[in-house]
Each structure stands twice: as C-alpha cells, then as structure tokens.
C-alpha beads as a LAMMPS data file, in Angstrom:
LAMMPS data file: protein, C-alpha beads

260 atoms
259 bonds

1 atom types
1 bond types

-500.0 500.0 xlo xhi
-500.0 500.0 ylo yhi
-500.0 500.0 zlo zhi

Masses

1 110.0

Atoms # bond

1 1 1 344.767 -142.386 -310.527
2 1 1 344.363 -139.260 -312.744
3 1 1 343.873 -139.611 -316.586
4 1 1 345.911 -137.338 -318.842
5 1 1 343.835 -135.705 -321.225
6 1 1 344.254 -137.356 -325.119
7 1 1 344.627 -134.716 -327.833
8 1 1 343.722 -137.162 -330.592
9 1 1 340.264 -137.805 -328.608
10 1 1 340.510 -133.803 -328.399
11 1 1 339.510 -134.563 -324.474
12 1 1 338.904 -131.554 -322.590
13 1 1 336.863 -131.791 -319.723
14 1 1 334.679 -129.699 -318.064
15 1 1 335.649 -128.832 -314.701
16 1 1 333.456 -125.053 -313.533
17 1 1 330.486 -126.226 -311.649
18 1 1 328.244 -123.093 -312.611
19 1 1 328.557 -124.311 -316.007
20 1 1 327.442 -127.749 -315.262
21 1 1 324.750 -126.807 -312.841
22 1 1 323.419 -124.666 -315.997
23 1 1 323.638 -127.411 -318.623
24 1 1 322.040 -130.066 -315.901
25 1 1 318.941 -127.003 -315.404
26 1 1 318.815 -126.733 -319.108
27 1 1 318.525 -130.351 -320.013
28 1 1 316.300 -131.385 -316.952
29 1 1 316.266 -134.989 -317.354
30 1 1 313.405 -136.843 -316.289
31 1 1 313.264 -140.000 -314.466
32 1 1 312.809 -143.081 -316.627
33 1 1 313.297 -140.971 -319.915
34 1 1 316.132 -142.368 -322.157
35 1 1 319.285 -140.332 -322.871
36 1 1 322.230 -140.460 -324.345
37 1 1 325.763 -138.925 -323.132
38 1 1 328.013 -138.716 -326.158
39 1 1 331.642 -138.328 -324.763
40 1 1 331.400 -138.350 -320.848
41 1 1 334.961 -137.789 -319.796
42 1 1 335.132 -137.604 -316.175
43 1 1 332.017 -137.969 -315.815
44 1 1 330.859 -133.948 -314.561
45 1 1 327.969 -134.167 -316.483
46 1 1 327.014 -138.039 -316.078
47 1 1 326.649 -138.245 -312.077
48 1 1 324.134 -135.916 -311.859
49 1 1 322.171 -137.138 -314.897
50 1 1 321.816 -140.507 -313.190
51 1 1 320.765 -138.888 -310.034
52 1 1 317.372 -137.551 -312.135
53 1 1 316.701 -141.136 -312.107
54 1 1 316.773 -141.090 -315.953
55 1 1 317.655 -144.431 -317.961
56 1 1 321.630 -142.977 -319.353
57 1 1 323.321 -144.840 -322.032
58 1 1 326.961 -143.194 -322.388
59 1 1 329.070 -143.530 -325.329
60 1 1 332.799 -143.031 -325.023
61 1 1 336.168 -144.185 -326.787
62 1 1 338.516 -143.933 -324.860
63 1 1 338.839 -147.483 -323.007
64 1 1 340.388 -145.890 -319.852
65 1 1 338.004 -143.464 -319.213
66 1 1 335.422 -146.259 -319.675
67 1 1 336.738 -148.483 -317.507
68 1 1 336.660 -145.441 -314.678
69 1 1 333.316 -145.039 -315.782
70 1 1 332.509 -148.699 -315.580
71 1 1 334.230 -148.968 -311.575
72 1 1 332.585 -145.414 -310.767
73 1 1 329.508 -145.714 -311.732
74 1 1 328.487 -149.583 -312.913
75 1 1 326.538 -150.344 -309.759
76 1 1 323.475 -147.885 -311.384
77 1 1 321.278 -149.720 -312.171
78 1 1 320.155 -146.599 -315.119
79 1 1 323.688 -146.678 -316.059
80 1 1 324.726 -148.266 -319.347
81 1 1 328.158 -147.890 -321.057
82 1 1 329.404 -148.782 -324.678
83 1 1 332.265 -148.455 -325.561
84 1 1 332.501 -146.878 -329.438
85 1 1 332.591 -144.234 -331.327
86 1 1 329.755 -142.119 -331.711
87 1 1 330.811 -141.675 -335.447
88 1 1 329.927 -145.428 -336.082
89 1 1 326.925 -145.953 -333.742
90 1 1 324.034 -146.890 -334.947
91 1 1 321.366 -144.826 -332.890
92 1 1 318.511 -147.019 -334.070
93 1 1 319.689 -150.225 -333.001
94 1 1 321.091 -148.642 -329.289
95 1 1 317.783 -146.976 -328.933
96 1 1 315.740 -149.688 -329.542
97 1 1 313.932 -147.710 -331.609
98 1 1 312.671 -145.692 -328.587
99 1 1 312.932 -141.741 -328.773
100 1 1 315.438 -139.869 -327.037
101 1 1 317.894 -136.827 -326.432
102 1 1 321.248 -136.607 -326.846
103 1 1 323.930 -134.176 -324.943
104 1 1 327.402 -134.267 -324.663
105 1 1 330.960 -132.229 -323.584
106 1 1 331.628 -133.197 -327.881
107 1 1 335.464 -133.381 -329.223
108 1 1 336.201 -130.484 -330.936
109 1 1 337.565 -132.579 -333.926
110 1 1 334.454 -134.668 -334.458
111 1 1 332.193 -132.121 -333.936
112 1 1 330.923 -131.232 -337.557
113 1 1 330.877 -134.938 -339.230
114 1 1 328.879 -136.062 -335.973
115 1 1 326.579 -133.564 -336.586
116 1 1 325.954 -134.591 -340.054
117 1 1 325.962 -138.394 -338.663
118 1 1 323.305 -137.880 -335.860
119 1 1 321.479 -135.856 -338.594
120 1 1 319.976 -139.473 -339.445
121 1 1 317.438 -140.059 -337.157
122 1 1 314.859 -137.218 -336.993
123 1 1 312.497 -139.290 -335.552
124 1 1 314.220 -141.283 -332.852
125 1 1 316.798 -138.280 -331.882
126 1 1 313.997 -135.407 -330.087
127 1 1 317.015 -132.604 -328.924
128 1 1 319.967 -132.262 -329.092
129 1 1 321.910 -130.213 -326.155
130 1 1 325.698 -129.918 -326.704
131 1 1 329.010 -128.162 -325.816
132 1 1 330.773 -127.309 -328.973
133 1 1 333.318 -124.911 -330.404
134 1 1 331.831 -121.420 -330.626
135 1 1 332.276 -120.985 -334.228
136 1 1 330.474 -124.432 -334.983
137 1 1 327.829 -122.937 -333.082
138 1 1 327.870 -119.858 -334.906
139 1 1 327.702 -121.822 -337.953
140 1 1 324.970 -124.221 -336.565
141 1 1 323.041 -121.219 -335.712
142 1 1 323.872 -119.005 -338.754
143 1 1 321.347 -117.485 -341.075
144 1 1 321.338 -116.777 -345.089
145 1 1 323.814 -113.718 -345.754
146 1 1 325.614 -114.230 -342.339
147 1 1 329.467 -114.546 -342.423
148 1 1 329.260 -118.019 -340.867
149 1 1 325.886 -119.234 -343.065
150 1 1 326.798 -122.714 -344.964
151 1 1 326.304 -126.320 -345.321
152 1 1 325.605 -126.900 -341.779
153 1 1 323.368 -123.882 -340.966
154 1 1 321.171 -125.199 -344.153
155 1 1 320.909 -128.597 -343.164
156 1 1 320.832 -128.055 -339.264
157 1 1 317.834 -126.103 -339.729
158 1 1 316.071 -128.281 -342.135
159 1 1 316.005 -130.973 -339.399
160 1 1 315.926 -128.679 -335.867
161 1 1 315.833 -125.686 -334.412
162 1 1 318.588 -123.936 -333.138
163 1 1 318.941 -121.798 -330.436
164 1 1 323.005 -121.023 -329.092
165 1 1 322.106 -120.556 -325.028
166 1 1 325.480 -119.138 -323.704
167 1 1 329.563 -119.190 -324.076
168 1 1 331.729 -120.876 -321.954
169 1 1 335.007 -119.861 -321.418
170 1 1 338.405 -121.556 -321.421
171 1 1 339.479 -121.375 -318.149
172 1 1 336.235 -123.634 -317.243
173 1 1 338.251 -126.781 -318.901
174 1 1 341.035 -128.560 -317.967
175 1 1 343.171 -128.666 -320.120
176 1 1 342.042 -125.522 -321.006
177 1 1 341.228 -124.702 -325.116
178 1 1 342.367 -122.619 -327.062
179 1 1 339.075 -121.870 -328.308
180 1 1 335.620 -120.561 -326.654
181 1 1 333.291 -122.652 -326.621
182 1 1 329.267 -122.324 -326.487
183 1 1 326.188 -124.433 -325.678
184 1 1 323.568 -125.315 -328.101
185 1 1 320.171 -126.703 -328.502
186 1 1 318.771 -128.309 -331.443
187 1 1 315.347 -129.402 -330.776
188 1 1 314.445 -131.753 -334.207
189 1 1 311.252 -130.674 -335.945
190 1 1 307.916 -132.698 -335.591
191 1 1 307.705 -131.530 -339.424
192 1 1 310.397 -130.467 -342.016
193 1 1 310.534 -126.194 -342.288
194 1 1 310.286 -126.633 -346.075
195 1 1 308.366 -129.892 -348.246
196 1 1 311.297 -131.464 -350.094
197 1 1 310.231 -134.539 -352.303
198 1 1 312.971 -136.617 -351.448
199 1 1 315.126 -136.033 -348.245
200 1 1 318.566 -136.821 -350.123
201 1 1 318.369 -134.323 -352.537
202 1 1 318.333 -131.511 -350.504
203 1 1 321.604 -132.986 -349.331
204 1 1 323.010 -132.854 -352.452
205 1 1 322.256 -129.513 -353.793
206 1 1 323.327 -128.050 -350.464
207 1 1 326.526 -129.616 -350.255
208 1 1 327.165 -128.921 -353.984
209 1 1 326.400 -125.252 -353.821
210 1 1 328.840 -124.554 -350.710
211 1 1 331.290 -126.865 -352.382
212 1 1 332.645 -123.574 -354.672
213 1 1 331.404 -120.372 -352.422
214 1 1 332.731 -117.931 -353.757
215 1 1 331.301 -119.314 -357.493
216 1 1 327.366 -118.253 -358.452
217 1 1 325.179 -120.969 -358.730
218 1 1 325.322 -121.059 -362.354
219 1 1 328.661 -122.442 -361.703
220 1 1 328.717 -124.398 -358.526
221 1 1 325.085 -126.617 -359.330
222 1 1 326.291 -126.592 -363.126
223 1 1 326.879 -130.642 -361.987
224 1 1 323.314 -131.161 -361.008
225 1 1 321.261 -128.202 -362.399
226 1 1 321.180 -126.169 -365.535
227 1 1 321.015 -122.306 -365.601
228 1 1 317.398 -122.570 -366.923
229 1 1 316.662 -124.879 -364.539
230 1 1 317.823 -122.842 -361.752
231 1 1 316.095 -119.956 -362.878
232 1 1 312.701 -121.808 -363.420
233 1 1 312.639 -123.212 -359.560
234 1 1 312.836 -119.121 -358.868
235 1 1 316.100 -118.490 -357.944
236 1 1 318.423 -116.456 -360.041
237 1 1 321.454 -118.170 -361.127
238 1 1 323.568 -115.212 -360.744
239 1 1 323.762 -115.391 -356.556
240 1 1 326.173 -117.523 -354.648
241 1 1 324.826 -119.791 -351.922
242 1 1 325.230 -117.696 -349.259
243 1 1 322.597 -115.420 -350.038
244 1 1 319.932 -118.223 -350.435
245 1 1 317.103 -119.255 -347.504
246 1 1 316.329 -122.614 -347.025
247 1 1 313.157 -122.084 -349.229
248 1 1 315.355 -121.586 -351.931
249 1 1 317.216 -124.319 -351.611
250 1 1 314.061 -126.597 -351.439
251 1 1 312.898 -125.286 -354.640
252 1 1 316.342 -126.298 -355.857
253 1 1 316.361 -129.476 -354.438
254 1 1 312.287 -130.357 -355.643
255 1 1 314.015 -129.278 -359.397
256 1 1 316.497 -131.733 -358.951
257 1 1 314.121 -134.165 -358.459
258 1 1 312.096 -133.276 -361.321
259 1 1 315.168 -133.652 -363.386
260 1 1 315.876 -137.213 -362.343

Bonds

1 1 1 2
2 1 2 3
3 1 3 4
4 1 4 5
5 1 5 6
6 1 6 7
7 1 7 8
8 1 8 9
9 1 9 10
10 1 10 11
11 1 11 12
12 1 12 13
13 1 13 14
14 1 14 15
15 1 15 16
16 1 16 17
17 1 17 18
18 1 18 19
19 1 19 20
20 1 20 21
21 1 21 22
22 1 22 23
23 1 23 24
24 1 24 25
25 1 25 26
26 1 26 27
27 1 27 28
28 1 28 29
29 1 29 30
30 1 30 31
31 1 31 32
32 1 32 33
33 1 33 34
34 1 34 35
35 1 35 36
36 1 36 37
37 1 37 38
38 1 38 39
39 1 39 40
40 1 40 41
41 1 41 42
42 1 42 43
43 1 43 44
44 1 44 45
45 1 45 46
46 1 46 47
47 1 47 48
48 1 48 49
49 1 49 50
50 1 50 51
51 1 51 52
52 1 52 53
53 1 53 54
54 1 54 55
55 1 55 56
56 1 56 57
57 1 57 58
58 1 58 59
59 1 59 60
60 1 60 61
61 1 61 62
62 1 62 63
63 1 63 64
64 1 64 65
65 1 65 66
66 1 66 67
67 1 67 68
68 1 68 69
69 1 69 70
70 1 70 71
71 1 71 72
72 1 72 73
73 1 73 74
74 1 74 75
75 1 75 76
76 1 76 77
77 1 77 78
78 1 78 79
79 1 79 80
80 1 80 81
81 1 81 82
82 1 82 83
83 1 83 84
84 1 84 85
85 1 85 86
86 1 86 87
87 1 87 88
88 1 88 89
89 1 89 90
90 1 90 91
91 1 91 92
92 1 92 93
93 1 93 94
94 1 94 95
95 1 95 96
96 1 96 97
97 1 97 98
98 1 98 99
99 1 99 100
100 1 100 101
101 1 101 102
102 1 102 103
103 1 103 104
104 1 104 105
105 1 105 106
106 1 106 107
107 1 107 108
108 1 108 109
109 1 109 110
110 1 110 111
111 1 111 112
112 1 112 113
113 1 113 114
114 1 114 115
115 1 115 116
116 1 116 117
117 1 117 118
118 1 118 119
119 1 119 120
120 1 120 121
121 1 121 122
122 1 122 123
123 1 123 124
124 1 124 125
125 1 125 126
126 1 126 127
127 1 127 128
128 1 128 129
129 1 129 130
130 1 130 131
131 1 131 132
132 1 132 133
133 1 133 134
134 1 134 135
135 1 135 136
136 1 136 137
137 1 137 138
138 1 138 139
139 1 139 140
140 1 140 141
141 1 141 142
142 1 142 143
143 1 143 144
144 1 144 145
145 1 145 146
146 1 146 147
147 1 147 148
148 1 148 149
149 1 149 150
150 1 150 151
151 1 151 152
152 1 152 153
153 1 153 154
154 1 154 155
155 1 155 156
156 1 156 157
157 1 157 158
158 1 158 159
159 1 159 160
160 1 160 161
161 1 161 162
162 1 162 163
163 1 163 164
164 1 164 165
165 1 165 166
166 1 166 167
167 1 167 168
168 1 168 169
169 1 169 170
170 1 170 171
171 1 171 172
172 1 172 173
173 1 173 174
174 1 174 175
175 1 175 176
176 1 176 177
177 1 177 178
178 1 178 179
179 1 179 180
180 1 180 181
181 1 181 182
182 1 182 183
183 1 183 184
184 1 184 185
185 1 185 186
186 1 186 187
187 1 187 188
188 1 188 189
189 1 189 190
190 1 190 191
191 1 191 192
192 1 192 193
193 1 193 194
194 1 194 195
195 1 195 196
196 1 196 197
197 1 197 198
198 1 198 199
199 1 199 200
200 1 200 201
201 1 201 202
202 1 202 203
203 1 203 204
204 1 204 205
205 1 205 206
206 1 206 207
207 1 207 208
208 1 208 209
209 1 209 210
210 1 210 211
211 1 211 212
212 1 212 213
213 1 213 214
214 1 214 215
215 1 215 216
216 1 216 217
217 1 217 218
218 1 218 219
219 1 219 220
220 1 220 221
221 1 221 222
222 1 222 223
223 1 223 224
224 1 224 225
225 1 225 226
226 1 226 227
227 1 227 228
228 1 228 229
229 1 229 230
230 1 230 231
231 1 231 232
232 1 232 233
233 1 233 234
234 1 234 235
235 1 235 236
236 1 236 237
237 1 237 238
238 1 238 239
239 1 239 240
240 1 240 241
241 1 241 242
242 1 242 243
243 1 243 244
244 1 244 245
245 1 245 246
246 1 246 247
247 1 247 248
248 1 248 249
249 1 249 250
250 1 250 251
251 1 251 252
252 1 252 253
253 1 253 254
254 1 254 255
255 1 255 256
256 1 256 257
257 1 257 258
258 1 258 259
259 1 259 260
C-alpha cells in the first residue's frame, strides 16, 4: 500500500538512486558503528545502511511510515526504531552515552531549530551528514560579510566544520520541491575554533546581534553590552553583525562574561 506524502511532516522522499548511492559512499558506515537516521521515509537511505552491518537507530514521526518500517525491516537484528520527534529526543539518553553520527533526508520545516537542538551534544554527536534546503546550507556554510552569513553560520561553525558536498535537484524527490536542495557535512570539532569562557554566552550575544541586522552593534547588544564595552573587547561598535568573524564574537561573548 503506498503512503501519500504529509506536508505538515514536509515528507519528501528521495527517490534518484545516483543520489543515494553518493550519500551511502559519502557516509560509509561501518559495521558495528552506531548511527542515527533522523527522518527515514521510505526507507532509500536506511536499507543500505543496515546492509554495512552498522548498529542503525531511526527516528521518525510519522506512525505509518514507522509501522512500514517496523514490518520491512524489524527482523534486523541492527535495526532499531523510535518513534518521536527528533525535536524532543534526547540524544544522550538514546545513545547511551556512546558517540555517533547522525544523517538524514531532514523536513524542510524543522530543519533550522533541529540544527540548533542537535547543537547540544558536541561530544556524543561526531558528524553530521544531511539533505537540507539549499539556502540552509548556504547559510550553514556561510562566512562573515556573505549575503547568507548569520546566527546559524556563527554557531554552526563554533561547534563543526562545514563543508556543502553537492545540490540535488527536484526532480530526484517525489513529491518533488519546490526548492533545491544540497548535502552537507558537519564534522563537530575535537576543540572549539575560538576559547569562549562559558559556552552559553556565545549563544546569547550571537543571537542578540542578528536579532536587529540591519542595526550596528551599538544598538542591537545595547541589552547585554555597552558601547565601551564593545569597543574594549576590540570590536568597533559602529559595524553590524554581519561583518564580524567568529573571533569577534568570542571576544564579545568572553566581555559578557566579564560583565556578569
């Protein structure tokens, strides 16, 4: 029986085999490593991750599409379902605590905020390998003074390194998009890019300063930071956030701390 794709799951799955013997050749999964299939659909990508021999935990929503997961696939013994949303799961206690990666076909509507969620576990979560929206990838990948450069380069960068790997077009979807759509790898660094004091507070300053753009600093971190302050951590209050690297926005962050 076919399943109808759900718009409010944003469900668009993957059909061009090119493109998933590329992603499968890109993530080569190892036997007995752990990963972790966020969104598995029809499953284009999941069969031949089990084949590796890898242990697979998938996480989908949708409770038909698990239970044709479940009935297809349950009799792996590397196979493990749950049924959730990966906005709510707590990667810690499904890992065990045990290190892993993490790839996925990922809802177009979920894709940003599950970022930021996954984003919590640099030290369980190793890389990252994901089918997104082009322009979240642009953004993901984005550097200061780029068009696309903003919250999510800043922080995406802080925790991983980003490399896009290649576009995929509509047409390889059913149903198809209405957007392109790209691949990405975020492999998590071993050590932060920058030393930031405490972790949060880069958080904060970052999401503060893209809060007003198109406002200079002066402005947008008025909140959290004074002009003088600003000025003192070596940035000029003057700029908007745009412009900034992440080194600036670590001195920010380490003068926020200092403040509190």
């Amino acid at each position: 029986m076919s399943h109808h794709a759900r718009k409010r799951f944003g469900q668009n799955f993957l059909r061009d085999q090119s493109v998933i013997d590329n992603i499968i050749a890109t993530i080569k999964p190892q036997k007995s490593e752990l990963l972790i299939e966020i969104g598995p659909g029809q499953a284009a990508l999941t069969r031949p991750l089990l084949d590796s021999g890898c242990e697979l935990h998938v996480i989908e929503i949708d409770r038909d599409l698990a239970a044709r997961l479940e009935k297809q696939l349950g009799r792996f013994e590397n196979f493990h379902l749950h049924l959730a949303d990966a906005l709510r799961v707590d990667f810690e206690e499904l890992t065990g605590g045990r290190q892993c990666r993490l790839i996925g076909n990922l809802p177009y509507n979920i894709s940003t905020p599950l970022m930021f969620h996954l984003f919590k576990w640099p030290s369980l979560i190793t890389e990252m390998i994901f089918m997104l929206q082009k322009e979240v990838v642009d953004r993901l990948a984005a550097g200061a003074g780029e068009n696309n450069y903003g919250r999510l380069s800043v922080m995406a960068g802080f925790h991983a390194q980003v490399s896009k790997l290649m576009d995929v077009p509509p047409e390889a979807f059913s149903p198809a998009p209405r957007v392109q759509s790209s691949i990405v790898r975020l492999r998590t660094h071993k050590k932060p890019p920058v030393d930031i004091a405490e972790p949060g507070s880069l958080e904060m300053v970052v999401r503060q300063a893209f809060s007003m753009r198109r406002k200079t600093l002066r402005n947008a971190l008025k909140p959290l930071l004074g002009a003088e302050q600003i000025q003192a951590a070596g940035v000029d209050p003057g700029v908007r956030a745009e412009t900034l690297d992440m080194a600036a926005f670590a001195r920010l962050a380490n003068a926020l701390v200092q403040e509190g």
